[in-house]
DORO-484282 format. One line per 4 residues: their letters; for each residue y, z, x of C-alpha. Coordinates in Angstrom, 1 decimal. Example, Ala and Ser with C-alpha at 12.3 -4.5 7.8 and 13.67 -1.06 7.14 Angstrom:
<nodes>
AS) -4.5:7.8:12.3  -1.1:7.1:13.7 .
</nodes>
This chain:
<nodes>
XXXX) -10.2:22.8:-7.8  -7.1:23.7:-6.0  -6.1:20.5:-4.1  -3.5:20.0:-1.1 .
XXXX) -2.1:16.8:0.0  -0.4:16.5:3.3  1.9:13.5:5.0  4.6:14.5:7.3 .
XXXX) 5.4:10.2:7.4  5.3:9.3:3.7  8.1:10.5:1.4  7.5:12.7:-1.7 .
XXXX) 7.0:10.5:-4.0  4.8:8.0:-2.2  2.7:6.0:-5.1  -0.2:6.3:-3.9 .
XXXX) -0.2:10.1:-2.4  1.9:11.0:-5.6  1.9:9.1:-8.6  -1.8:8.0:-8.5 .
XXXX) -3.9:11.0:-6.2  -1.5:13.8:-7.2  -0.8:13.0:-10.6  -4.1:12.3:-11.3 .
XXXX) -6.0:14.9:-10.1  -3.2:17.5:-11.5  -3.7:15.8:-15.2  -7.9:16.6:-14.9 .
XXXX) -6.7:20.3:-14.4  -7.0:21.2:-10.6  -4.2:23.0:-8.7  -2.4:20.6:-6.8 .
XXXX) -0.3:21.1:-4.1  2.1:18.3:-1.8  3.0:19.1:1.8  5.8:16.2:2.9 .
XXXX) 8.1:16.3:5.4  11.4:15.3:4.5  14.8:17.5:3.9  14.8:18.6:0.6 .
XXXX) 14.0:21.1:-1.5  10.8:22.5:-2.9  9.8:21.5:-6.2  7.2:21.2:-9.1 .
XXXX) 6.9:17.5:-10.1  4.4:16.6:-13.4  2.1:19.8:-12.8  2.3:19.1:-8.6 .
XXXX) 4.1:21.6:-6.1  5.9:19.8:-3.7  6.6:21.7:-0.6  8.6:20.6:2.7 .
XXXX) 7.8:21.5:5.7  11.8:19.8:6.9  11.7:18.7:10.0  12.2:15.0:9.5 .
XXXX) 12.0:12.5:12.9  14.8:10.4:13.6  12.6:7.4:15.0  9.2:6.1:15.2 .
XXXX) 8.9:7.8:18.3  9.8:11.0:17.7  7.2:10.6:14.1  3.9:10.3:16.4 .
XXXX) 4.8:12.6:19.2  7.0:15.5:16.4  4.6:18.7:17.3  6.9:20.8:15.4 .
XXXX) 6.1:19.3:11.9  2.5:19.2:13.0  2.6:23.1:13.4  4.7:23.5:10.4 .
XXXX) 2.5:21.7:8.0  -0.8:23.3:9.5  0.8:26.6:8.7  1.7:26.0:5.6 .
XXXX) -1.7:24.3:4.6  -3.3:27.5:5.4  -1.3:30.0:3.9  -2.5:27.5:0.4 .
XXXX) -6.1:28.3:1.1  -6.8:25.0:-0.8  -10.7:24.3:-1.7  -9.7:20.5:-0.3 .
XXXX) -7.3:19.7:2.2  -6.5:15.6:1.8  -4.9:14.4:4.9  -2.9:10.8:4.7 .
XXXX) -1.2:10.2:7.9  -3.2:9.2:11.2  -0.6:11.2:12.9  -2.4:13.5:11.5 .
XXXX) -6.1:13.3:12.8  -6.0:16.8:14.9  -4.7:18.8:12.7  -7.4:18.0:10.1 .
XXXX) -9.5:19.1:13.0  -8.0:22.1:13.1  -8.4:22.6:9.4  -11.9:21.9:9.7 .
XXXX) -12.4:24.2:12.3  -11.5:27.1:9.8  -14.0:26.5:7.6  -12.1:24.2:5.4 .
XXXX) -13.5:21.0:3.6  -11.0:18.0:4.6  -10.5:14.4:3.6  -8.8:11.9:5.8 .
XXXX) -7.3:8.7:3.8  -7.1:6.3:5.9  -4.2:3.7:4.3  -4.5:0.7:6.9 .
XXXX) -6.7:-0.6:9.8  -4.5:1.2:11.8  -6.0:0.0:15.1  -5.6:-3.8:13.6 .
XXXX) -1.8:-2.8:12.7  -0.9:-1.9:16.2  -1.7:-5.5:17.6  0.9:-6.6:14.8 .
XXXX) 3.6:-4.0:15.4  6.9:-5.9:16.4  8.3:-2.7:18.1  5.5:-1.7:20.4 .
XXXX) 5.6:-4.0:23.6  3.1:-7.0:23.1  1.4:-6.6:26.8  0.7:-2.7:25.7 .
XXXX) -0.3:-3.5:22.0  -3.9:-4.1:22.9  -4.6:-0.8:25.3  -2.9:1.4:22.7 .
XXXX) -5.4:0.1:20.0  -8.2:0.6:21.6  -7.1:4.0:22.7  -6.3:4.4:19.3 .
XXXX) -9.9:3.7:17.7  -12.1:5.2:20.1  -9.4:8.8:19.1  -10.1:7.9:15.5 .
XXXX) -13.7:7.4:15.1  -14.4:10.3:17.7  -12.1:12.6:14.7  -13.6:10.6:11.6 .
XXXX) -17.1:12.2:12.5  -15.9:15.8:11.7  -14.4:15.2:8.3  -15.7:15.5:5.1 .
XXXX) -14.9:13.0:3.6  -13.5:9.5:3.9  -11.2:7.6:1.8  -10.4:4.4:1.9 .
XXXX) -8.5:1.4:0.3  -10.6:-1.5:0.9  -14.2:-2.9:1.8  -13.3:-3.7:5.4 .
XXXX) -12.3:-0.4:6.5  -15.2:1.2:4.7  -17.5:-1.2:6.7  -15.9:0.1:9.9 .
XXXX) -16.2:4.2:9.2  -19.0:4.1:7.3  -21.3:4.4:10.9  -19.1:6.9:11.7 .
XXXX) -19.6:9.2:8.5  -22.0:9.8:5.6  -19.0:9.9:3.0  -16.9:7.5:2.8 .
XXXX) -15.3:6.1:-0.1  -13.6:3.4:-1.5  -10.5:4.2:-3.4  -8.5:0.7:-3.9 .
XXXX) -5.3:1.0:-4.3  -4.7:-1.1:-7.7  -2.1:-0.6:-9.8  -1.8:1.3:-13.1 .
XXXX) -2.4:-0.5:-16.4  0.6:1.8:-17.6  2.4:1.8:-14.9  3.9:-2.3:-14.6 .
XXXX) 4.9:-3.7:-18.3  2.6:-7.0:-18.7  5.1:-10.0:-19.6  3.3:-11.5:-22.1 .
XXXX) 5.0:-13.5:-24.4  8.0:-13.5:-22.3  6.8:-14.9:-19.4  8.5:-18.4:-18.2 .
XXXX) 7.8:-20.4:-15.5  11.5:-21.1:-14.9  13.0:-17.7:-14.4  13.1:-16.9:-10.2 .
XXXX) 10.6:-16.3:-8.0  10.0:-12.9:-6.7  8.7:-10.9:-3.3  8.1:-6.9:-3.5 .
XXXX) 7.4:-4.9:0.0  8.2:-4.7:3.4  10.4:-7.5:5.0  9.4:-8.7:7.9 .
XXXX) 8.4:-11.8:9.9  4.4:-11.1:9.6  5.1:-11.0:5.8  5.9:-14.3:5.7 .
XXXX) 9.7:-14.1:5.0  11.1:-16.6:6.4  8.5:-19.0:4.8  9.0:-17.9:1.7 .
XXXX) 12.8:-18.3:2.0  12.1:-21.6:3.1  9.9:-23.0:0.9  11.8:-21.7:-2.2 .
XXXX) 15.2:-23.3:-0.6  13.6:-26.7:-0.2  11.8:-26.3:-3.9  15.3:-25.5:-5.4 .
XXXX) 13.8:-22.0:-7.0  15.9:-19.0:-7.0  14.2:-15.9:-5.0  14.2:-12.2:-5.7 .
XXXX) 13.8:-10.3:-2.7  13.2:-6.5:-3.0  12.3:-3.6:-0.3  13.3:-2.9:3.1 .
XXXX) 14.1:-5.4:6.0  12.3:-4.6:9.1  15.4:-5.6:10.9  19.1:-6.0:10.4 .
XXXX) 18.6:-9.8:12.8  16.2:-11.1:10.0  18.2:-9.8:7.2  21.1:-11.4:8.3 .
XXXX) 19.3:-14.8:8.9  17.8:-15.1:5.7  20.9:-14.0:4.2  22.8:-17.0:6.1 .
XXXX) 20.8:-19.5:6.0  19.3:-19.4:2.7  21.9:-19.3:-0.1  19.0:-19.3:-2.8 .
XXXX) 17.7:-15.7:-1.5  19.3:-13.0:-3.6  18.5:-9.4:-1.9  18.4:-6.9:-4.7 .
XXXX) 17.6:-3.9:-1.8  14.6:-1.1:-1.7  14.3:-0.7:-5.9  12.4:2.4:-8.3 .
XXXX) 9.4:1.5:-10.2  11.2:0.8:-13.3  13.6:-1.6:-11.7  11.0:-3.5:-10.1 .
XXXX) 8.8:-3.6:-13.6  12.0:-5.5:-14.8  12.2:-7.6:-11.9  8.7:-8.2:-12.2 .
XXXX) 8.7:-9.1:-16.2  11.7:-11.8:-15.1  10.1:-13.4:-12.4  8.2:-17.3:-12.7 .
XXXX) 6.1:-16.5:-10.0  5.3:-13.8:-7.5  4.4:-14.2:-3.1  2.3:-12.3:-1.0 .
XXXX) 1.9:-15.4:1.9  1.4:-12.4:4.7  0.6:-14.3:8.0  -2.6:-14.1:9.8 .
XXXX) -2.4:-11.2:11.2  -5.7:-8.6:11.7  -4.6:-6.0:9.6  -3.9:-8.0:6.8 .
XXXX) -6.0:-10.5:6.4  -8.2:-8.1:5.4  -6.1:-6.2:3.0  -5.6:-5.4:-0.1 .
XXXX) -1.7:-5.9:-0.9  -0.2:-3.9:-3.3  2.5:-6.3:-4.7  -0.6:-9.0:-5.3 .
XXXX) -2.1:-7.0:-8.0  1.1:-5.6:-9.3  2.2:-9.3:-9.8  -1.4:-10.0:-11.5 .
XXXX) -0.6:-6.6:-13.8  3.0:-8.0:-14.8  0.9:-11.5:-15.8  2.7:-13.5:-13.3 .
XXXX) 1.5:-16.7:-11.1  0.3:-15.5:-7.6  1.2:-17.8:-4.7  -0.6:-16.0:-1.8 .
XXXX) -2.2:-17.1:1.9  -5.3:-18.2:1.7  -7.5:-16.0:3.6  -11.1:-15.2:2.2 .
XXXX) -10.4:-11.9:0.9  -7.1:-13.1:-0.9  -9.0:-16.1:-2.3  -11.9:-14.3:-3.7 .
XXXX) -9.5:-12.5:-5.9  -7.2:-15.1:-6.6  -9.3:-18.1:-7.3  -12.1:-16.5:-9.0 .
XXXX) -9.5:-14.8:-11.6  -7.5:-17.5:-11.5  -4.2:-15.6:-11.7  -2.9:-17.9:-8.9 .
XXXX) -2.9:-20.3:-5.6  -3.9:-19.9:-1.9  -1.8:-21.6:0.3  -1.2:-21.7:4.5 .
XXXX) 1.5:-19.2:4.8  2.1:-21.3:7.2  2.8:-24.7:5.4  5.7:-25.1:4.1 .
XXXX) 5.0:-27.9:2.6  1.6:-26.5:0.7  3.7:-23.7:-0.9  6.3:-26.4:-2.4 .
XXXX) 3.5:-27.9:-3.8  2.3:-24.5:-5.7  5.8:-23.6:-6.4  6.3:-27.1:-8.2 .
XXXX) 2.6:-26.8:-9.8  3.6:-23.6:-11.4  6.8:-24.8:-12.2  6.4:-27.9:-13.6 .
XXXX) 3.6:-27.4:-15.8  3.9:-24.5:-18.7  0.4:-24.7:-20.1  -0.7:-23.7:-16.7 .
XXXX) 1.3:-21.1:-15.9  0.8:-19.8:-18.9  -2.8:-19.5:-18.4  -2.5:-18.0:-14.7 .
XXXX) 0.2:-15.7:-16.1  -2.6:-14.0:-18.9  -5.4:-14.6:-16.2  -3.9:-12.0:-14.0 .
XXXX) -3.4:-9.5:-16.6  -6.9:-9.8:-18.2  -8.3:-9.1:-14.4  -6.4:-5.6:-14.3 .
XXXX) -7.2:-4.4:-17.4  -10.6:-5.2:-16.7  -11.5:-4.5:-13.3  -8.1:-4.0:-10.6 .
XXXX) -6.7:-1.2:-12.4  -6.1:2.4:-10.8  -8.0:4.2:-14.1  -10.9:3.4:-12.7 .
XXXX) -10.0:4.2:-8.9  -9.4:7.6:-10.0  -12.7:8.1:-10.9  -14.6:7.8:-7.9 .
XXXX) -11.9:10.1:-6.4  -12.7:12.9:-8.6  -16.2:12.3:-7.4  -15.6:12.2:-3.9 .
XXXX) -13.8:15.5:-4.3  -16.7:17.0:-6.7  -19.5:15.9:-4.2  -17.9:17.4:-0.4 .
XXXX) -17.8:20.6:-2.6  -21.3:20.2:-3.5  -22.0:19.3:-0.1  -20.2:22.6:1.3 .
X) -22.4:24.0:-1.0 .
</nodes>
């Protein structure tokens, strides 16, 4: 198969587009092909032509409403003549109509419940978040019906497209069993605490910061602040928070392999409380303690693994307690630490995601067919 990605939002090396979709359809032998946006060269990457369309936006803004890129990447996906054309942004959604109106078979993956993220986005207005989702959706679904294909990272947002579209499929978006080095014997529960991702208040930040000051436990902080007024208050106020900046995979394996425990207390939000978070099963593939909020979805993987403990994101009070409970007893952590690891290799582990990709691919073909 000859297979083109395209993202004008996501950089190169994004790890999902890349280093799990890319890299492993290129290693079953298909022709695989990267259209970004960014200002670099082209490039060929582990089997996987990376080309730029370089016309980077200079905001959020200037990202949704860019027509240039748009055109460019359109142009450029056509002059591939791909057999699939694998769409990841929903910036996006009309020019995968436009592929489709050639003749082409196209995917959309759909990364979030985007219409759910907009009611959480700090930038957009709050009195205008609500209209602009709903405009949103009713855009989406209206696209999602002309598509080949779906993909998607978790049961919630299969439930909402799949009356919308025949094909849809789950892709999860677990991590590698090769990919994060499992602690094992070197696990302790007294090295520092750890939080990977995005930093922002509906990540549960300040919280976290808080919770780890008033527990005495040292706190690893790694990725991107959202905003330079919530950096520099966690900074300030905290003087247990150690900001180690937006790290590589192997870095954060490291940081990972040296941490006691690991957070993913995201608020209550409506995006995600129904997500899947990255860092949690990268934390359960290092074989550290999870302390995460205590939504269903969260809990069903947490609890019944027992690689962790659910908490109020809210409470500061009720993570102290897991903090200390992990802390202070070894022959518990120990056993949450191995739980996490034994759940990856078995079930949450991106070996087996990549499966049902190459099927999804095999059967719109079929399909075309």
């Amino acid at each position: 198969m000859k297979i083109c990605h395209i993202t004008t939002v996501h950089p190169r090396y994004d790890i999902r587009i890349f280093w799990k979709e890319c890299v492993s359809m290129a290693k079953e032998g298909n022709e695989v092909m990267l259209i970004v946006n960014d200002d670099q060269d082209n490039e060929e990457v582990d089997g996987i032509k990376i080309l730029s369309v370089k016309s980077p936006s200079t905001n959020r803004l200037s990202r949704i409403l860019s027509v240039r890129a748009k055109k460019l990447a359109y142009k450029k996906a056509m002059d591939l003549k791909a057999d699939i054309y694998h769409f990841h942004d929903p910036e996006l959604l009309g020019l995968g109509i436009k592929l489709k109106k050639q003749g082409t078979c196209v995917i959309y993956d759909s990364h979030e419940d985007v219409p759910r993220q907009i009611l959480a986005k700090e930038w957009i207005p709050r009195f205008m978040r609500q209209i602009i989702s709903k405009i949103f959706e009713l855009y989406e679904n209206r696209c999602v019906k002309k598509y080949d294909a779906i993909i998607v990272p978790t049961p919630h947002i299969k439930d909402r497209f799949k009356h919308l579209n025949n094909s849809v499929w789950e892709v999860c978006n677990f991590p590698s069993v090769e990919e994060i080095n499992y602690s094992g014997e070197n696990y302790s529960n007294c090295n520092p605490a750890c939080y990977i991702g995005d930093l922002s208040n509906n990540r549960g930040i300040k919280q976290i910061a808080e919770a780890t000051n008033k527990a005495g436990l040292e706190l690893n902080l790694c990725g991107k602040f959202h905003s330079m007024g919530l950096e520099q208050e966690i900074l300030e106020e905290y003087n247990n928070v150690k900001y180690l900046g937006f790290l590589g995979r192997s870095e954060i394996s490291e940081i990972l392999n040296n941490s006691s425990m690991g957070f993913v207390t995201l608020l209550n939000t409506p995006n995600d409380a129904m997500s899947y978070p990255i860092k949690l099963f990268e934390y359960m593939a290092a074989g550290i303690p999870v302390i995460s909020s205590n939504f269903p979805v969260y809990k069903e993987i947490v609890e019944e693994n027992n690689c962790g403990i659910c908490v109020d994101p809210l409470d500061i009070d009720d993570i102290c307690d897991a903090i200390n409970k992990i802390r202070n007893n070894k022959v518990y952590s120990d056993e949450l630490h191995k739980n996490g690891r034994i759940a990856i290799e078995k079930k949450y582990n991106w070996e087996s995601q990549a499966k049902i990709l190459i099927k999804s691919y095999e059967c719109c073909l079929n399909y075309d067919k």
